[in-house]
Structure formats: C-alpha cells, structure tokens
N, C-alpha and C positions, 0 to 999 in steps of 0.2 A: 490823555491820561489812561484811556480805557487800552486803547491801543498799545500804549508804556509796560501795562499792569499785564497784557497778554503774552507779552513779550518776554517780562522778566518769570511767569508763570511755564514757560515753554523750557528759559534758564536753568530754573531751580529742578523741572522736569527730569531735564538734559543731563543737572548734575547730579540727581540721585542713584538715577538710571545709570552713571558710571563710576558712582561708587559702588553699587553693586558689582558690576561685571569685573572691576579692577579688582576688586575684595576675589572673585571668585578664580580670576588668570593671577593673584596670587598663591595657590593653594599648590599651585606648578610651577616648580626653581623654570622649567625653559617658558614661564611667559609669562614671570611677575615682574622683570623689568616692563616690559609693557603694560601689565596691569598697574604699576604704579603711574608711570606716565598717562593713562589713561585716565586714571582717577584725582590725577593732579590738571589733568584739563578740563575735566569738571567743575573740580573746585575754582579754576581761574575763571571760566564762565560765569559762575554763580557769584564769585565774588566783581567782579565786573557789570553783571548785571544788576547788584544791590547799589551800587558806586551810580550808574549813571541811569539808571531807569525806575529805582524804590521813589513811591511817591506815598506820601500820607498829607489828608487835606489839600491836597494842590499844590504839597511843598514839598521839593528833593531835598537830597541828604544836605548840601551845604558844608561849610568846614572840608571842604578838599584838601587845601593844605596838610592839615593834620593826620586827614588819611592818609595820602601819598607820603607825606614824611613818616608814617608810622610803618607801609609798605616798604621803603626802600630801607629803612634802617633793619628792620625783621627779615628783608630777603640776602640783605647783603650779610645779617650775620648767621644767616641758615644755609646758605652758598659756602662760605668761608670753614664754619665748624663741621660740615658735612666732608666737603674737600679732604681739612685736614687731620681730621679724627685719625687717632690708630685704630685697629682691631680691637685691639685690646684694651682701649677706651670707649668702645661702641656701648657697653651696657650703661655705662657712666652716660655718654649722650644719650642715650634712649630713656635713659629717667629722668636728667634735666629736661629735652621737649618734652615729656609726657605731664611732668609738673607745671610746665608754662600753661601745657593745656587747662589745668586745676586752678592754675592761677587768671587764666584769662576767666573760666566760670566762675570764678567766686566776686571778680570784680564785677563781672555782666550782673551777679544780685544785688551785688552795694550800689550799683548803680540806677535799679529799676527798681530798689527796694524807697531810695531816694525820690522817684520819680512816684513810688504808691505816698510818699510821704506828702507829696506837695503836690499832689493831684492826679495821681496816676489812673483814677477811677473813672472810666464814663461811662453814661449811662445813657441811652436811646431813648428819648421819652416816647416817641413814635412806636420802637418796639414794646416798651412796657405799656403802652397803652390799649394795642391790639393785644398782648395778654392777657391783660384785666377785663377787656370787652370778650374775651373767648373762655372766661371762667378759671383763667389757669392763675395762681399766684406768681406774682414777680414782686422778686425782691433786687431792688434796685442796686445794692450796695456787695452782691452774692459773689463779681468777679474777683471783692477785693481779696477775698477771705481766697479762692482759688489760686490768682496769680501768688498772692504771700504764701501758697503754700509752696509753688513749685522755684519763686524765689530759696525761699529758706532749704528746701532739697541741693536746685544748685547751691548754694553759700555751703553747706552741712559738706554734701561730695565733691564740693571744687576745694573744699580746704585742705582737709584730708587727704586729698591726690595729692596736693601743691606740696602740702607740707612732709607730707608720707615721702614724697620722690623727692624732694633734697635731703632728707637722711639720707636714701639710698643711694642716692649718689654721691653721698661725703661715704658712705661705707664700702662702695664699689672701690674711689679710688684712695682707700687707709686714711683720710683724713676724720673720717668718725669711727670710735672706736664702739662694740656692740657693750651695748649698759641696758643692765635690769637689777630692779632690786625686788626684795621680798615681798609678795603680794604686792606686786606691780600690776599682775591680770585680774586683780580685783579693783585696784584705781582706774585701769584702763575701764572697766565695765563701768564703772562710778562715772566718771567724766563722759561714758556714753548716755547713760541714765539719766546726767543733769541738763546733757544737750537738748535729747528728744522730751524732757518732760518742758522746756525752754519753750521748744516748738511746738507742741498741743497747746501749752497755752497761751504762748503769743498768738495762736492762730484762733482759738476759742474767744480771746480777747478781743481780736480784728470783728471777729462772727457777730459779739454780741454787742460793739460800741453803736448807740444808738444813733439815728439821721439827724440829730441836734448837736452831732458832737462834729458834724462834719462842717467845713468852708464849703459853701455851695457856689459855683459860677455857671449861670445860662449862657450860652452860644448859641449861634445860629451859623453854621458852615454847608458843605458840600454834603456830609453823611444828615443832618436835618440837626433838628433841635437834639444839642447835647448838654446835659448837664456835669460839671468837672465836679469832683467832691475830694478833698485831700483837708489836711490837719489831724484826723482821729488817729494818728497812726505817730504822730510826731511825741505822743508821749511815752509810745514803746518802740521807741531805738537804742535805749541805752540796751533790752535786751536782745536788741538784735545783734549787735555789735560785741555781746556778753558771747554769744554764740558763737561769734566768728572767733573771737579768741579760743574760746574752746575748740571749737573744730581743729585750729591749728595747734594748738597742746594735743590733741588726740593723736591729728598725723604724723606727732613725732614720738609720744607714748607709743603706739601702736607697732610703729617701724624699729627702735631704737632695740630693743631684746632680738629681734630675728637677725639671723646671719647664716654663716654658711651655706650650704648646701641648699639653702630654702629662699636665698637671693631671687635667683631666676623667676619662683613663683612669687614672691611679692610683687616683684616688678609687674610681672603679666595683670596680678589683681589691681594693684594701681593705675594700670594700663585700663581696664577692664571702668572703675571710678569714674576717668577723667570720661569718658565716652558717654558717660550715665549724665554725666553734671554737663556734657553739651549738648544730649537730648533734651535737657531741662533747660537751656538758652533756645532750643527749635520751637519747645513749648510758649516761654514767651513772647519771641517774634512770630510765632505763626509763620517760620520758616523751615519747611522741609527737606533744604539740603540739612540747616544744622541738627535735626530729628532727623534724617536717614542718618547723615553721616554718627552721628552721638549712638543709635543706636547699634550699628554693626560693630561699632566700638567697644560700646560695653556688651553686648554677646559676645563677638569674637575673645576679647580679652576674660569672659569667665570658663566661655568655652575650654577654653588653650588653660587658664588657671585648672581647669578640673582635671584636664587630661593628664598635664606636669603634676599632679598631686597623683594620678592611677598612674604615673608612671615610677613615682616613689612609692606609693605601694602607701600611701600617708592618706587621710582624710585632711582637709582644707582645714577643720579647726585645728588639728593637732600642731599643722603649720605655724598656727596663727598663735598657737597659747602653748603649743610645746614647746618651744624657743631649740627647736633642733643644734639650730649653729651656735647656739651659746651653751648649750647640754652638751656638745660634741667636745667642742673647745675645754671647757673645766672637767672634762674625766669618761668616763664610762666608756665600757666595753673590757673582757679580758686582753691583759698583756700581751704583746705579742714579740715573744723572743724566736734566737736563732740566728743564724747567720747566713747572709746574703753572698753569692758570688758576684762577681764583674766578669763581664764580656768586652773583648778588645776590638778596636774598628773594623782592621781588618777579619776577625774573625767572623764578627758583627754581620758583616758581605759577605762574607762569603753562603756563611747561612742564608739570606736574605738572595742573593744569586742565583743558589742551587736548590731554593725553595718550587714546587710544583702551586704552591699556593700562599700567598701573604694576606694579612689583614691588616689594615694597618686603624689603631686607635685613636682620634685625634681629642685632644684636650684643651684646657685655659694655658697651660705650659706651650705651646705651639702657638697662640695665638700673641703669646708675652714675646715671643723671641720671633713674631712677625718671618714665621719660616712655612707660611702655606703653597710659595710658591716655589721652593728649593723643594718641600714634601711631593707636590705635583711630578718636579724634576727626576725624581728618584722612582716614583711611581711609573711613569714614562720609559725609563731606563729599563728597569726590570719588565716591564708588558716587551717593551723592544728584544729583550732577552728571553723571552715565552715563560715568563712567570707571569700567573694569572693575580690582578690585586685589587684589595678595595676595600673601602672605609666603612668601618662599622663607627656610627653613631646613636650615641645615648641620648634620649630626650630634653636630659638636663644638665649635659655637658655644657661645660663653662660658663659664664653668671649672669645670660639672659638665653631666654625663648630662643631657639633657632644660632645659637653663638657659633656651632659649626657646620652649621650648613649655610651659616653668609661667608665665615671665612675660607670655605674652599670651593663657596662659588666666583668668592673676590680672585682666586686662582686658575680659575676656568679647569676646575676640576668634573669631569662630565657625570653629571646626577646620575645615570644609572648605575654609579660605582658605590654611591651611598646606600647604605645596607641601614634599616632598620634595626633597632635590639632585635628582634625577633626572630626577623629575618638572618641577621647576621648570628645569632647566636646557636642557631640547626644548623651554621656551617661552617662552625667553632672546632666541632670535632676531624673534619677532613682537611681543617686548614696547618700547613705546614709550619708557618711562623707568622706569632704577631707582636706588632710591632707600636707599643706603647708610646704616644710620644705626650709627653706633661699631663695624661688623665691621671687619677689616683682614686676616687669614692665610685666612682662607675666601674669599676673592676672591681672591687674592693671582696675577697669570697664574704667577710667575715658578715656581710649583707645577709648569706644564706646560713651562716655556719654559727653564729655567736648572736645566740639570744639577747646578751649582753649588752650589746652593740648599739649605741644608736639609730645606727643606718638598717638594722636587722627588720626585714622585709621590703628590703625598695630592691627591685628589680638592676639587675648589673648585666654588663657588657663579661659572658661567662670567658675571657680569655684564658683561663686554666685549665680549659678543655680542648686545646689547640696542644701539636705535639711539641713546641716549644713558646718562650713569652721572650720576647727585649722590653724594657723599661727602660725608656730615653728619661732623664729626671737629674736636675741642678743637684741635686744631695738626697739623702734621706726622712729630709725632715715627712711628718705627713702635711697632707693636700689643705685643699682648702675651707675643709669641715672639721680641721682637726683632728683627725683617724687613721691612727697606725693601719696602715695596708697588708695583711697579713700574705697575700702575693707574692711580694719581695725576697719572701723568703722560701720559697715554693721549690722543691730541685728542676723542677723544668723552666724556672726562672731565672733572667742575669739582668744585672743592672748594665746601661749605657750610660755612666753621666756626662753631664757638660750641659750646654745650650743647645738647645733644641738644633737653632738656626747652621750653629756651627758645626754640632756634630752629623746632620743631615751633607750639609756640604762636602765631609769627609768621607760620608759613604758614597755619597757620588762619583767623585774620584778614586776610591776602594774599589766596587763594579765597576766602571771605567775600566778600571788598570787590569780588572781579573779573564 
C-alpha cells in the first residue's frame, strides 16, 4: 500500500508538473500543439494512476467496468466531435466541453454532498485525543461544516458554467434567441442573493447541529479507531437541492440577455467558472492534479476574460449587466447613410498584384465559408509576386478567444505573419491595400467616431488609414453585434461581395492570369 500510495504521489506530481509546462508552450502558436499533447499525457498518467493504484483502507477503486465503459464512450465521442467540428462550429464546441466540465463539478457535489449525508464524516479519535491532552480544542464534527462548504462552492460554480455554456451554445449556433426583460439584472441579482443566503445558512446550520443529532458508528481499521457520523444533515437536502435549482436558473438568467460582440468574453468567463468548480473537486479528493489542473483554469480563463474586456475598451461588469449584444441589436448609434461603391474581381487583383504592401483582415465571415486555406493560397501567390503581406488580428475577432488565430493556424499560415491590433495598426498607414474578408465591428471607425455608438471606445483594427480598403461581405446587412459599419461607405472604400470561399478562389485565378 505504502509503495502503491508513493507511486500514485510521483503520478499526480508528474501531472501537475505538465500541466504547467503544456499551459506555458501554449502561449506560442509554434509549440502548443505540443504543449497540448504534453499536458494530455499528464492527464492520462494521473488518471491511470487513480484507476489502478488509489487505495483507501486497503481498498481499490472497484467498479472497473463502469470506468472503462465511461472511458471509452467520452473518448470515442471527444475523437469523433473534435475530427469533425467545422471552424465555424468551434466556439459552439468549446462551450459544450466547457459546460460538461460544469456538469461533471456539480455532480462530483450531489454526489459527496450524498456521501456527507449518510456518513461522510470521520473523525480520529486518536488525533482528537492528542489534541485535548496538548490543550488545544477539537471539535470533532468541524470537517463537516468545511467539506459542505467547498461542496456547495462546487454545486453553486459547476451549475452556472453547465448551465451558462448551454445557452451559449444554443446562441452561438441561432438555436437560442438573446431574451431580456425589464429589470431582469435586478432578478438576476435576487436569485443570486437567495442562492448565497441558502449557503450561509445551510452551512451555519451543518456548524451548529449538535453530536446527538448525529448516527454515530466506531470502527477499527488501518487509519486506528474511527468514528462515522452521518444523519444531521439528512434534514437539509431539500435545501440543497433548492440551490442547485437555482444555480441552474441563474446560468441561464445570467447568459440569456448577452449576445453579440460580447459572446467570446462570456465564453472565456464560463471557461474561467468550470476551472474554479474543478479546483473545488481537487479540494475534496485531496487530489492535486484536479487543484493544479482546476486552478490554471480558472486563472487562465479570467486572465484572458480581463484582457478581452481591455481590449473592448469595456469593464467586465458592463459586459455582464450592459447586455451590449442586445443594446446593439434593438438601435443605438447615428444613422449611417451614403452610398457604397463595388469593386470588380478583376480589378479587385489587380490592386492586390500591384500592391507594395497588403493586410489582409480576417473575420467570422471567412471562417463561415471555411476559406482559410484558399486565403493562405492567395497570400502565397502574391509574397511569390514580391507583395509583402500579412494578417492583422483583433483580439475579439469571431465568437471565441483566439477564433482566428486557430483558424489560420488550421491553414498553416506562419505566425509571424500575425500582426497584433497594435502592432498592425502603426502599419495601417504605409500599407497599400486591405483586404477585409467577413470582419465588420473590428473595423468599425464609428468605435472612435460616434459617441452614440455602442461599440464607441473599444479599440478597432484602424483599416481607414491604409491608402485603399476591399470589404469581401455576403451583402450589406451589418455584422454580428448589429451595427451599421460606417467604413462601407468611406471613398477609399469598395465593396467585394460574394462568398468569401469563392470569391478568394477567383482572385487567385485573376493574379494568376495577370
């Protein structure tokens, strides 16, 4: 056992230690495929090492079947939905795994909350003994009131991710439409208030039920004389289970009003949640991969949440209680009239040919028509032609964290072509032609220009400082926060429409031919 116990202690070691390093060679597009794989061999050690080497009392895990079948039904359908995701489906998967994570935490509490019900409690008589002989008080009964708090933490942040990230992912792909009503961010705050006051005092209630209220059972095992205590706790379930209802009304109050433009930061915050409520499963196993892993999770994810908020120029509550995507959608900002020109393909190239310098803008519109790798094509073509070019990316392009910098690494588009806002936009003024392909609110001037605006102070991709614009775009309509693009009608402006996909392919064959 001892030997077993060293063993699986070196595991868990093994895995923490590589979820850091993977967390950290993700920070660099040329060596996060390996830090992921790095940190997925981690986890397969750690979990392998709880499967055939966790012992408690002299007694292994047991129930293999169940494992293994739960193993291969979760690997074969995380193989399959990863395979065959679109791009343009990626944010949609990335909220469903990230809710399963919410949902695996909120069961891990129903389950041990079950287990504080019906005896979850031991107690050392040996250690309370040397207590009371060394003057110190011990209270026998002190872990229940502890573990029930960090249960009710997980149950509280696993519901709320679970439930948060199925909105969002019925609103990623239009099957939920954005719904608020009138003083909705006073019921939301209400059904927070009712949660946490739920929780002080079912926890104050656990604190204060007397040693007569408990089932007492003596044992004598491996760890010495223990005593079990479970029952005091059987009469407050119904409000545990009150909470968990509400948790899950919360994470769809909560999610259900935000939309638009403020997708990607939800997602990241929910992301940020499930990480918080697995550090709260590490707390009650007394397992440190699921505390390392839980919490780089939820740092990384607030991290990444704060920084998508400085990069809208937005504080996090405003995200959260200004319902930006649904203020966007129902009106605000000045009209914006005038008249747009079109540019023709071949014209299209030929600018684009006899350019000294291109930018090219990538968007959710380019990921919809799954043309990163015709865009790559064209980019190629023209370097081939001694046109210098390269991708300026917005922080909150398309409708998750990083949307285009995975899709034009899924195109083996080479990172140092990726330009920062920042970066890319001190070299907006020397650049000859950019080339818009389905962005719309990341360019948007009226960010800078129109107080009015919802979007007015979030940071843009400055493309109207560049001596000419193309806007590759299905029609007119605006993007996907709702807002007329005041761009469009710019005189150093022409529209490209069509499909992304298709009309990339034609300039190819345009350059080609010139």
């Amino acid at each position: 056992m001892g030997s077993a116990s060293s063993i699986l202690a070196i595991a868990y070691l093994i895995g923490s230690v590589t979820f850091i390093v993977g967390l950290k060679m993700l920070s660099n597009p040329a060596t996060a495929r390996k830090g992921n794989l790095i940190a997925a061999a981690g986890m397969f050690l750690a979990i392998a090492g709880t499967i055939f080497l966790y012992e408690e009392n002299g007694r292994k895990l047991g129930n293999y079947g169940w494992i293994f079948a739960g193993l291969a039904i979760g690997s074969v359908v995380g193989v399959l939905a990863a395979k065959k995701v679109k791009m343009t489906a990626m944010p949609e998967m990335v909220s469903m795994f990230n809710g399963m994570g919410g949902a695996c935490a909120m069961l891990i509490s129903i389950v041990e909350f079950n287990h504080l019900v019906h005896g979850g409690a031991e107690v050392n008589i040996v250690a309370g003994f040397k207590a009371i002989m060394a003057g110190a008080e011990y209270n026998a009964f002190t872990n229940v009131t502890g573990k029930l708090l960090v249960i009710l933490l997980g149950l509280i942040i696993g519901s709320v991710s679970f439930a948060g990230s199925v909105i969002a992912w019925g609103k990623l792909n239009g099957k939920i439409k954005d719904f608020a009503f009138k003083g909705q961010h006073i019921v939301n705050l209400a059904v927070l208030g009712v949660i946490l006051v739920l929780m002080v005092w079912l926890l104050v209630s656990a604190h204060h039920t007397s040693t007569s209220d408990y089932s007492i059972d003596l044992q004598i095992n491996d760890a010495g004389l223990q005593l079990t205590s479970g029952g005091a706790l059987a009469g407050l379930s119904a409000f545990f289970y009150i909470i968990l209802i509400l948790s899950i009304a919360y994470g769809v109050l909560f999610v259900m009003p935000i939309g638009g433009a403020d997708m990607p930061v939800v997602i990241s915050l929910l992301n940020s949640f499930t990480g918080v409520a697995a550090a709260c499963g590490g707390f009650l196993y007394n397992n440190p991969v699921m505390l390392t892993g839980g919490i780089l999770v939820g740092s990384a994810g607030t991290i990444l949440t704060i920084l998508m908020c400085k990069a809208m120029n937005r504080s996090l509550k405003n995200v959260l209680i200004g319902s930006f995507g649904a203020s966007a959608k129902s009106g605000g900002g000045t009209a914006v009239q005038g008249n747009y020109k079109e540019i023709s393909l071949s014209d299209a190239a030929v600018v684009l040919r006899y350019a000294g310098k291109v930018m090219i803008v990538p968007g959710y519109g380019l990921a919809v028509a799954q043309a990163q790798h015709v865009c790559h094509e064209l980019e190629k073509l023209l370097e081939d032609r001694g046109v210098e070019v390269n991708y300026a990316i917005h922080p909150v392009a398309g409708r998750m964290p990083g949307h285009m910098n995975v899709l034009l690494a899924e195109a083996d588009v080479p990172y140092e072509k990726l330009e920062e806002m920042e970066q890319a936009n001190a070299a907006m003024p020397t650049t000859d032609a950019v080339l818009v392909l389905g962005a719309n609110d990341v360019v948007n001037p009226a960010a800078k220009n129109d107080p009015s605006s919802p979007i007015y102070g979030m940071p843009i991709l400055e493309v109207e400082l560049a001596k000419m614009v193309i806007v590759n775009k299905r029609s007119m309509k605006p993007g996907y926060a709702g807002i007329e693009n005041e761009l469009f009608f710019q005189p150093k402006t022409s529209m490209l429409f069509g499909d992304a996909k298709t009309v990339l392919q034609q300039l190819v064959a345009e350059v080609k031919a010139l």
